[in-house]
PyMOL Python script that loads the backbone (N, CA, C, O; Angstrom):
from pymol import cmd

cmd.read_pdbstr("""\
ATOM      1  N   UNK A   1      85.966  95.209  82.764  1.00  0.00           N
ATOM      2  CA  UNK A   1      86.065  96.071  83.929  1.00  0.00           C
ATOM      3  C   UNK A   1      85.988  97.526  83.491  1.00  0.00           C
ATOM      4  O   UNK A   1      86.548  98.047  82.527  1.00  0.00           O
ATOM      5  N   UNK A   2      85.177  98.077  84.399  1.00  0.00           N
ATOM      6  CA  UNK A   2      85.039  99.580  83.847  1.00  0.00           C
ATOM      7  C   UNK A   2      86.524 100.981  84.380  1.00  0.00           C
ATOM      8  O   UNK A   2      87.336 101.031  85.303  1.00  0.00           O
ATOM      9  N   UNK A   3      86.329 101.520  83.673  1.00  0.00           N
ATOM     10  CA  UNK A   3      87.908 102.033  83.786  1.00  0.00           C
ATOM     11  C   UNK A   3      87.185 103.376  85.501  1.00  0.00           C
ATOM     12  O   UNK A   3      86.075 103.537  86.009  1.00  0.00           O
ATOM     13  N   UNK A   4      88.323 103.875  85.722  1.00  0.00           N
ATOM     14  CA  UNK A   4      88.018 105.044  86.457  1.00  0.00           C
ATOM     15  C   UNK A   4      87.240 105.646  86.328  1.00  0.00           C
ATOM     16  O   UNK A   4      86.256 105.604  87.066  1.00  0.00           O
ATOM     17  N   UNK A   5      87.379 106.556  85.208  1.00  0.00           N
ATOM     18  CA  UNK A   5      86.666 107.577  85.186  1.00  0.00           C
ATOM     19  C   UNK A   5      84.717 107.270  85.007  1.00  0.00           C
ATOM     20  O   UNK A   5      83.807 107.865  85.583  1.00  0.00           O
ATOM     21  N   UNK A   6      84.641 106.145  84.006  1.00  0.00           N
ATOM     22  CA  UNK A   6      83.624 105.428  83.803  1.00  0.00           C
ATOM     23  C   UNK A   6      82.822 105.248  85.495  1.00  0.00           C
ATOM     24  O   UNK A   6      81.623 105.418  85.716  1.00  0.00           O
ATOM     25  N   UNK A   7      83.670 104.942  86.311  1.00  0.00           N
ATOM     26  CA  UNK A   7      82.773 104.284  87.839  1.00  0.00           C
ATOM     27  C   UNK A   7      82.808 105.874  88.389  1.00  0.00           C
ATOM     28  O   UNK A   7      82.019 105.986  89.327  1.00  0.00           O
ATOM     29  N   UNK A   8      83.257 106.698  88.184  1.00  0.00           N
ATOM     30  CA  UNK A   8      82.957 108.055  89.318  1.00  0.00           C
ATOM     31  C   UNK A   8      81.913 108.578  88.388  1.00  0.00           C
ATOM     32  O   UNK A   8      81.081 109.287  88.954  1.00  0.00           O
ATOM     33  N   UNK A   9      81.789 108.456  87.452  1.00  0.00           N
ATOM     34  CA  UNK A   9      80.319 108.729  86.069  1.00  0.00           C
ATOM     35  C   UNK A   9      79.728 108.553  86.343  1.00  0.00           C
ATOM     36  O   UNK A   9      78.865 109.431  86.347  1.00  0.00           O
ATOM     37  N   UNK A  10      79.403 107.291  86.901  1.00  0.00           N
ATOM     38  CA  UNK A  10      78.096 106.142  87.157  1.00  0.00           C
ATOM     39  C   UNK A  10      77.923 106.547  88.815  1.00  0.00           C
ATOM     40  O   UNK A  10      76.938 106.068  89.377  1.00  0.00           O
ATOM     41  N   UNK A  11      78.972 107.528  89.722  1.00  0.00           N
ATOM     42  CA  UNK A  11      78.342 107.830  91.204  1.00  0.00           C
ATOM     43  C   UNK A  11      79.125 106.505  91.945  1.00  0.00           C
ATOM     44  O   UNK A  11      78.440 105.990  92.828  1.00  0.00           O
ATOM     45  N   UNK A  12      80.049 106.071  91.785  1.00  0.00           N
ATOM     46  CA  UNK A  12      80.546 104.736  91.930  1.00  0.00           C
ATOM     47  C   UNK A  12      82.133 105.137  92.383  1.00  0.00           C
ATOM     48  O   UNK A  12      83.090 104.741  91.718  1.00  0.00           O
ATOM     49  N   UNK A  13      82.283 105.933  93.541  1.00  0.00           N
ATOM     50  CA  UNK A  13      83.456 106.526  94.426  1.00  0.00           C
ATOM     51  C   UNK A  13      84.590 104.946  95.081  1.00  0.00           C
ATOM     52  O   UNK A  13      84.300 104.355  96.121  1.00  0.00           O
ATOM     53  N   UNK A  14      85.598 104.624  94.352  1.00  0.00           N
ATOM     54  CA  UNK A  14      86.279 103.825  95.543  1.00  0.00           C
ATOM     55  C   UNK A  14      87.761 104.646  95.596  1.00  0.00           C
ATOM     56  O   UNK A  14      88.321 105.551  94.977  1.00  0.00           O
ATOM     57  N   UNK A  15      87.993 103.868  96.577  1.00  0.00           N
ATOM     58  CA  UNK A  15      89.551 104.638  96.899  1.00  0.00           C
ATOM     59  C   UNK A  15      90.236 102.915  96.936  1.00  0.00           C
ATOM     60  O   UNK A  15      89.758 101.782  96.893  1.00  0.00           O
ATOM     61  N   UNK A  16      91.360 103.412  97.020  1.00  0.00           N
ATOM     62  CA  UNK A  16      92.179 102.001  96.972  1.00  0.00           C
ATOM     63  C   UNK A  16      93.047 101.982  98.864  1.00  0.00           C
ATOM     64  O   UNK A  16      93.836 102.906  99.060  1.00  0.00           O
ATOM     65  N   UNK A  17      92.888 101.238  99.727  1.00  0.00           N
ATOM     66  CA  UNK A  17      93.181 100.574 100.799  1.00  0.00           C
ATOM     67  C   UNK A  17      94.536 100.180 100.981  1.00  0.00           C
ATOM     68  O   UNK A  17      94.824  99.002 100.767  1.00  0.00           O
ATOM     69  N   UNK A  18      95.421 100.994 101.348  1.00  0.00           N
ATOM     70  CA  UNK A  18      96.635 100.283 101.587  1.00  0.00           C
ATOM     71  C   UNK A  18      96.840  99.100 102.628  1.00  0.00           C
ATOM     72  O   UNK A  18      96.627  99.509 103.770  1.00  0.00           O
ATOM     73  N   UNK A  19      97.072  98.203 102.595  1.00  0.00           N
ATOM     74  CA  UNK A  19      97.519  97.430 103.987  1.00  0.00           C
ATOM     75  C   UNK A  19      98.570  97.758 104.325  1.00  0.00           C
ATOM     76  O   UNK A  19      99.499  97.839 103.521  1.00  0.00           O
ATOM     77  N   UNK A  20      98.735  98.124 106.026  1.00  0.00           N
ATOM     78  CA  UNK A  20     100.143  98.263 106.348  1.00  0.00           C
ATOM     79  C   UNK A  20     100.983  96.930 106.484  1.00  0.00           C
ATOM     80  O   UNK A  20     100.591  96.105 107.309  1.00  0.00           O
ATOM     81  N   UNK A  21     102.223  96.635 105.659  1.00  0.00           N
ATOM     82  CA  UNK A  21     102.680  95.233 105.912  1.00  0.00           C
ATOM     83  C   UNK A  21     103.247  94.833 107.349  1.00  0.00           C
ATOM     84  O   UNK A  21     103.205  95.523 108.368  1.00  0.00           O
ATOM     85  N   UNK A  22     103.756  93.633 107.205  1.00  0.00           N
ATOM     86  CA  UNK A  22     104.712  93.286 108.523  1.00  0.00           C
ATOM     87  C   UNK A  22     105.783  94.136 108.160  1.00  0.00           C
ATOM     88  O   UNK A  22     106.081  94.747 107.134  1.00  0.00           O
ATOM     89  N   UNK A  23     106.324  93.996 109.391  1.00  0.00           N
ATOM     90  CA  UNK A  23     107.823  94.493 109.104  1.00  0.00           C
ATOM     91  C   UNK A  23     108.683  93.487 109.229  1.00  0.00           C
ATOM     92  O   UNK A  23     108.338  92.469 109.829  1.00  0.00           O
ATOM     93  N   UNK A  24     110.131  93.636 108.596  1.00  0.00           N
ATOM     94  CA  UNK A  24     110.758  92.867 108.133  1.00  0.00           C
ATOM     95  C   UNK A  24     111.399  92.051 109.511  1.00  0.00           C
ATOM     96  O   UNK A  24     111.941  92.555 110.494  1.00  0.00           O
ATOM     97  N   UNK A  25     111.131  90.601 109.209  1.00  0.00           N
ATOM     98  CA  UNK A  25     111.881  89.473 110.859  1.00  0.00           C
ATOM     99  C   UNK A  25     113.613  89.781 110.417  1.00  0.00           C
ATOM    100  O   UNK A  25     113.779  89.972 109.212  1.00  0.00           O
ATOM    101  N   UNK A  26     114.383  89.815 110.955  1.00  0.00           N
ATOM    102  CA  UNK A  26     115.966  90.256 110.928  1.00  0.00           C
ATOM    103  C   UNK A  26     116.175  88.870 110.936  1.00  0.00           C
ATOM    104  O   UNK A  26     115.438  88.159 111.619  1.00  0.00           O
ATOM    105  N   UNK A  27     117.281  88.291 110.120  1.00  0.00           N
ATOM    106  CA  UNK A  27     117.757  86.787 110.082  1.00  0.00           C
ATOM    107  C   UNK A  27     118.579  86.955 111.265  1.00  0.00           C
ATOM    108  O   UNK A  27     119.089  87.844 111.947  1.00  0.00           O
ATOM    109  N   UNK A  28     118.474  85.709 111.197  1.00  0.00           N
ATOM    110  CA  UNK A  28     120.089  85.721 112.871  1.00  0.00           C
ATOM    111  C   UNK A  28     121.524  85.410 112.068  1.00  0.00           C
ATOM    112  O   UNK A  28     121.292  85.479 110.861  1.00  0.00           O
ATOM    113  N   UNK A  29     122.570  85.172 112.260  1.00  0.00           N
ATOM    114  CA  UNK A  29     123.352  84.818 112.032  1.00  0.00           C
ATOM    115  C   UNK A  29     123.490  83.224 111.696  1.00  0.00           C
ATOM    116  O   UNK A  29     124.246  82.730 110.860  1.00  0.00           O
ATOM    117  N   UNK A  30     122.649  82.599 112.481  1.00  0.00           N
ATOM    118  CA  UNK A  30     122.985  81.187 112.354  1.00  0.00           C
ATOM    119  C   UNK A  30     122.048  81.263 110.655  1.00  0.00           C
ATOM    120  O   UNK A  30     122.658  81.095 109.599  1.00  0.00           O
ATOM    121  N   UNK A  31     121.014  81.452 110.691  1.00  0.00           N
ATOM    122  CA  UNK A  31     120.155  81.064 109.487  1.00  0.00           C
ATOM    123  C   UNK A  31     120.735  81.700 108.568  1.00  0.00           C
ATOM    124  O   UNK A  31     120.248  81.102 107.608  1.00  0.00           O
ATOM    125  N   UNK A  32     121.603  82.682 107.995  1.00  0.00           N
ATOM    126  CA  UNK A  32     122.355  83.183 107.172  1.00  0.00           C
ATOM    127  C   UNK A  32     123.850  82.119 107.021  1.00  0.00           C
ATOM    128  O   UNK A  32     124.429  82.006 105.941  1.00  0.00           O
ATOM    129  N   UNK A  33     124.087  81.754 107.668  1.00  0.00           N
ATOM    130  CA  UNK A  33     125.053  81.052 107.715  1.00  0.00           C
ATOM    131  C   UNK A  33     124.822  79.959 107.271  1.00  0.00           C
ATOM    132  O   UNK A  33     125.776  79.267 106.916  1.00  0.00           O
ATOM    133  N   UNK A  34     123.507  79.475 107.155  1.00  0.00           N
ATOM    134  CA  UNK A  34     122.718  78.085 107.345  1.00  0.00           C
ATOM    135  C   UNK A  34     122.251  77.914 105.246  1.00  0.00           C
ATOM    136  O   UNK A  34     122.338  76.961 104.471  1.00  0.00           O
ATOM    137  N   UNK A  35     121.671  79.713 105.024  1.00  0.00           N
ATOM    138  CA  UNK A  35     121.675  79.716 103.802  1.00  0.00           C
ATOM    139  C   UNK A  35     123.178  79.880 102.831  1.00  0.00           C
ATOM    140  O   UNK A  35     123.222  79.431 101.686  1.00  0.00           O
ATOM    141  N   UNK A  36     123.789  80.242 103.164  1.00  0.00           N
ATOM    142  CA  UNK A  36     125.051  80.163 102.910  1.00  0.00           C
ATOM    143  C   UNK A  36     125.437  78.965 102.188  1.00  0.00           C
ATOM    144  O   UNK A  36     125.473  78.701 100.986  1.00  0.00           O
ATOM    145  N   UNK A  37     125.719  78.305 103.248  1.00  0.00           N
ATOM    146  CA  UNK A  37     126.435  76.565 103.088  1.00  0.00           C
ATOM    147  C   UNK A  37     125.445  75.982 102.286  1.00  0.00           C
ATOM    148  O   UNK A  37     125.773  75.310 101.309  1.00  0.00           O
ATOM    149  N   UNK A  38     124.065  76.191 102.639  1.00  0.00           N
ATOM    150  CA  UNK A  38     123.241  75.328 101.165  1.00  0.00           C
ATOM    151  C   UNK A  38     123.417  75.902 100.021  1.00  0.00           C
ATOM    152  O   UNK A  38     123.258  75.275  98.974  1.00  0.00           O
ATOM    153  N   UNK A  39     123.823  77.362 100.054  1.00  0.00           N
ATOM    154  CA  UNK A  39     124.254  77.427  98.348  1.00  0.00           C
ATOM    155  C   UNK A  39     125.296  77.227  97.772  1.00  0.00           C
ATOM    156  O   UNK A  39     125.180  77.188  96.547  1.00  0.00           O
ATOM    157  N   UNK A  40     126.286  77.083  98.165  1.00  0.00           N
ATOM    158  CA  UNK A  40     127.511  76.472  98.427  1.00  0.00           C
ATOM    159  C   UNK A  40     127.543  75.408  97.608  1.00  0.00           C
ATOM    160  O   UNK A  40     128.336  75.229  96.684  1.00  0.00           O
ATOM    161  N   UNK A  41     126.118  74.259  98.182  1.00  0.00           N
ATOM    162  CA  UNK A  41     125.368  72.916  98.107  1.00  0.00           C
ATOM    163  C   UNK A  41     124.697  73.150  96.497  1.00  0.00           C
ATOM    164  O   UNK A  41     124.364  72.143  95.873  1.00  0.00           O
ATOM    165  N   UNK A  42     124.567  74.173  96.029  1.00  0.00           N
ATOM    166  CA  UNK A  42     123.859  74.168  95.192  1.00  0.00           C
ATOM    167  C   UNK A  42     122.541  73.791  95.272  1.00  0.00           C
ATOM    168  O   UNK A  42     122.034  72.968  94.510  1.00  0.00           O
ATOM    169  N   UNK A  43     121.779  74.536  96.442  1.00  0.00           N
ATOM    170  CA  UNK A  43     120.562  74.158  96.433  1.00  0.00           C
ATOM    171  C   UNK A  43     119.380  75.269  96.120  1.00  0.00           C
ATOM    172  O   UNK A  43     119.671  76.455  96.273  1.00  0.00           O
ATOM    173  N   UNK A  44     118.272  74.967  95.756  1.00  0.00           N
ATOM    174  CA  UNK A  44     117.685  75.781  95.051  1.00  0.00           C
ATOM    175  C   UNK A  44     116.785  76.811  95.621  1.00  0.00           C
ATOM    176  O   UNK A  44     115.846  76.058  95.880  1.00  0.00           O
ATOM    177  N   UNK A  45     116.370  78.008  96.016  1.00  0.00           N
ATOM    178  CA  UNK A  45     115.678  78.954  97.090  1.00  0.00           C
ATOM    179  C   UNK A  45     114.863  78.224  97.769  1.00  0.00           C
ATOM    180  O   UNK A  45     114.717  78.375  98.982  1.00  0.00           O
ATOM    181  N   UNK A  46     114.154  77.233  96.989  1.00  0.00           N
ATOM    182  CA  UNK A  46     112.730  76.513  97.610  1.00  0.00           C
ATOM    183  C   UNK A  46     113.097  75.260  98.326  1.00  0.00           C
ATOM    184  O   UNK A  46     112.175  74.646  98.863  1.00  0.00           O
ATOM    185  N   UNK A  47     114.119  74.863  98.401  1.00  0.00           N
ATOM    186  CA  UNK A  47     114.720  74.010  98.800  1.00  0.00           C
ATOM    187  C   UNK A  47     115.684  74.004 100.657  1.00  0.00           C
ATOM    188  O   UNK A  47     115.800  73.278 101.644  1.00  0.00           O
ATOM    189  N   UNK A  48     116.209  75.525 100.067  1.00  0.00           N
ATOM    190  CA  UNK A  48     116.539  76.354 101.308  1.00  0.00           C
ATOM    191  C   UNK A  48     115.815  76.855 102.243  1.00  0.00           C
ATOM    192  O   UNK A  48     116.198  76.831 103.413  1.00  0.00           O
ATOM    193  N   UNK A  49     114.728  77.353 101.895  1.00  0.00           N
ATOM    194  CA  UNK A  49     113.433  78.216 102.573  1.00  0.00           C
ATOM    195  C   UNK A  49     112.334  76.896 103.470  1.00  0.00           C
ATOM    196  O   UNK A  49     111.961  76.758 104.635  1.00  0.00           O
ATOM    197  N   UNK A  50     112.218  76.463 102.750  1.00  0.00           N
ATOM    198  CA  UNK A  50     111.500  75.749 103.264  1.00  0.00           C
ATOM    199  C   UNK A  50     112.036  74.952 104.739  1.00  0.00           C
ATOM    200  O   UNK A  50     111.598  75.411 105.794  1.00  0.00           O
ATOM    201  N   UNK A  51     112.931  73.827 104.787  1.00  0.00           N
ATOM    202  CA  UNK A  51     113.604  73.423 105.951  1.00  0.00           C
ATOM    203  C   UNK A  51     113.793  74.574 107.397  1.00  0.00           C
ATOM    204  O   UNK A  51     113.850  74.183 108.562  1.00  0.00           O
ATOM    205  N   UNK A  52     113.864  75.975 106.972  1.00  0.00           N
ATOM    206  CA  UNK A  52     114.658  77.220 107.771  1.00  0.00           C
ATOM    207  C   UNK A  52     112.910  77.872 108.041  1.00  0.00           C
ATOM    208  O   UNK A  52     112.699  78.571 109.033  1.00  0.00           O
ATOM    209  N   UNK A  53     111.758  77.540 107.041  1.00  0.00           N
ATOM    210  CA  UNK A  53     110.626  78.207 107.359  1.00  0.00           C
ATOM    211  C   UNK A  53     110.797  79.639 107.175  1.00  0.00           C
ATOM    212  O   UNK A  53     110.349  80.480 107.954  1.00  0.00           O
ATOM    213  N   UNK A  54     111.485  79.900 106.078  1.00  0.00           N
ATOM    214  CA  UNK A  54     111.277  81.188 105.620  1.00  0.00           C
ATOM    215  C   UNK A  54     110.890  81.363 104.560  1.00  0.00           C
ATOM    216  O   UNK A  54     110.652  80.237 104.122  1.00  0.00           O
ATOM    217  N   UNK A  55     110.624  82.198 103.707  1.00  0.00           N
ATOM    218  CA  UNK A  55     109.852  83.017 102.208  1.00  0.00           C
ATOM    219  C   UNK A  55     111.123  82.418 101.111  1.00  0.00           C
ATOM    220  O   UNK A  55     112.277  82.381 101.539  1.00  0.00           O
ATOM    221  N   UNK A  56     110.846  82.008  99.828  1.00  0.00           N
ATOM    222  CA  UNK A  56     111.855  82.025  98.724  1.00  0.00           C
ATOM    223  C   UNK A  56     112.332  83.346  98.669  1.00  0.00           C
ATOM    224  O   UNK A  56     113.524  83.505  98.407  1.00  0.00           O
ATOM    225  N   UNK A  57     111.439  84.556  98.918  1.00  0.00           N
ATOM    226  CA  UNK A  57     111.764  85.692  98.319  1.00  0.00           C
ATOM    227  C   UNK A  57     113.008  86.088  99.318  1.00  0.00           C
ATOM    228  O   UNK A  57     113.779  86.792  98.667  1.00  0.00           O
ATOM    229  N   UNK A  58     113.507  85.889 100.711  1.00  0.00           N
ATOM    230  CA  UNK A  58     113.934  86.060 101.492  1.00  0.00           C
ATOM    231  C   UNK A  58     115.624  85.587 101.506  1.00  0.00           C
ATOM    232  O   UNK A  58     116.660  86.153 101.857  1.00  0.00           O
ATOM    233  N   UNK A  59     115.192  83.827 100.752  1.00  0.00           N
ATOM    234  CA  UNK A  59     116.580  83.359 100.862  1.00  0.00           C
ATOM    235  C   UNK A  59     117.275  83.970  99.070  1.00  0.00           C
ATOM    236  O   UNK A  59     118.481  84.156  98.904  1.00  0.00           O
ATOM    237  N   UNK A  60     116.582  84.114  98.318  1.00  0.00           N
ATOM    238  CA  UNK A  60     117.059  85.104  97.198  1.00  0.00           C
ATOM    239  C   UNK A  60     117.700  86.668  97.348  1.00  0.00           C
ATOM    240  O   UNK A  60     118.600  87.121  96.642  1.00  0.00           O
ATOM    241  N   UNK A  61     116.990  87.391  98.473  1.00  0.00           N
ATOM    242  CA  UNK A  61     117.966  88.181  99.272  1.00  0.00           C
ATOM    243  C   UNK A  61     118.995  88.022  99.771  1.00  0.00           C
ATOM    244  O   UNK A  61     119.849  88.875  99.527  1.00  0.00           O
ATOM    245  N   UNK A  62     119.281  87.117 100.484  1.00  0.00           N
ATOM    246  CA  UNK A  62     120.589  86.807 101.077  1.00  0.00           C
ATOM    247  C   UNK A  62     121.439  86.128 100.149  1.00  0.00           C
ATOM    248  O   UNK A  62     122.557  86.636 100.243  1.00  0.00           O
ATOM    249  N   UNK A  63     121.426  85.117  99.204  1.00  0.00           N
ATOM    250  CA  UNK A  63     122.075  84.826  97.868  1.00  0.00           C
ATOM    251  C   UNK A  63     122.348  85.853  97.147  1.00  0.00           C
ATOM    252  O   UNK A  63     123.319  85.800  96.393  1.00  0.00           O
ATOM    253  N   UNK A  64     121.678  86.828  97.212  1.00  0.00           N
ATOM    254  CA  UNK A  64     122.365  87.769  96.276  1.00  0.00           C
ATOM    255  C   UNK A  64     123.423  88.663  96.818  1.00  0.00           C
ATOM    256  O   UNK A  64     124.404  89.069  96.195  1.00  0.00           O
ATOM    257  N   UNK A  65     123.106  88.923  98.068  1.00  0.00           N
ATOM    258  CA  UNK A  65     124.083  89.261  98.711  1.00  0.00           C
ATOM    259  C   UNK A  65     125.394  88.481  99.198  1.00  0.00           C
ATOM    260  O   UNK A  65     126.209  89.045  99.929  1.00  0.00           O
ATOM    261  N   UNK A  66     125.523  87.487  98.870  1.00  0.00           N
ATOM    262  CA  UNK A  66     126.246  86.655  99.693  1.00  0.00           C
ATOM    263  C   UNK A  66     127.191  86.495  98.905  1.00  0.00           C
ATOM    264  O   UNK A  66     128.144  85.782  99.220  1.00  0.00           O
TER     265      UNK A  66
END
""", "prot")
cmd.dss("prot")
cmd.show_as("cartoon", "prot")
cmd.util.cbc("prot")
cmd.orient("prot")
């Protein structure tokens, strides 16, 4: 891959595209409560997330907080 400076050399202009993301869904109380008791359970993010239909990265937020 050619570095930066190399592609504006060659006449070869890109810019980089941010996507604007989602914004963040707010858990309810019950589904916090819900991740809770499964860790409790000793159960594992992917294990939790999945049944509730949320992100691993999501129920690792709330475990850490919890």
């Amino acid at each position: 891959m050619k570095k930066r400076s190399q592609l504006a050399a060659n006449g070869v202009n890109r810019t980089r595209t941010i996507m604007a993301g989602r914004g963040r869904t707010p858990l309810t109380p019950q589904q916090v409560d819900a991740i809770k008791g499964m860790v409790a359970n000793k159960k594992s993010n992917g294990a939790i997330a999945t049944p509730l239909g949320l992100k691993e990265r999501t129920v690792a937020y709330v475990t850490a907080i919890a």
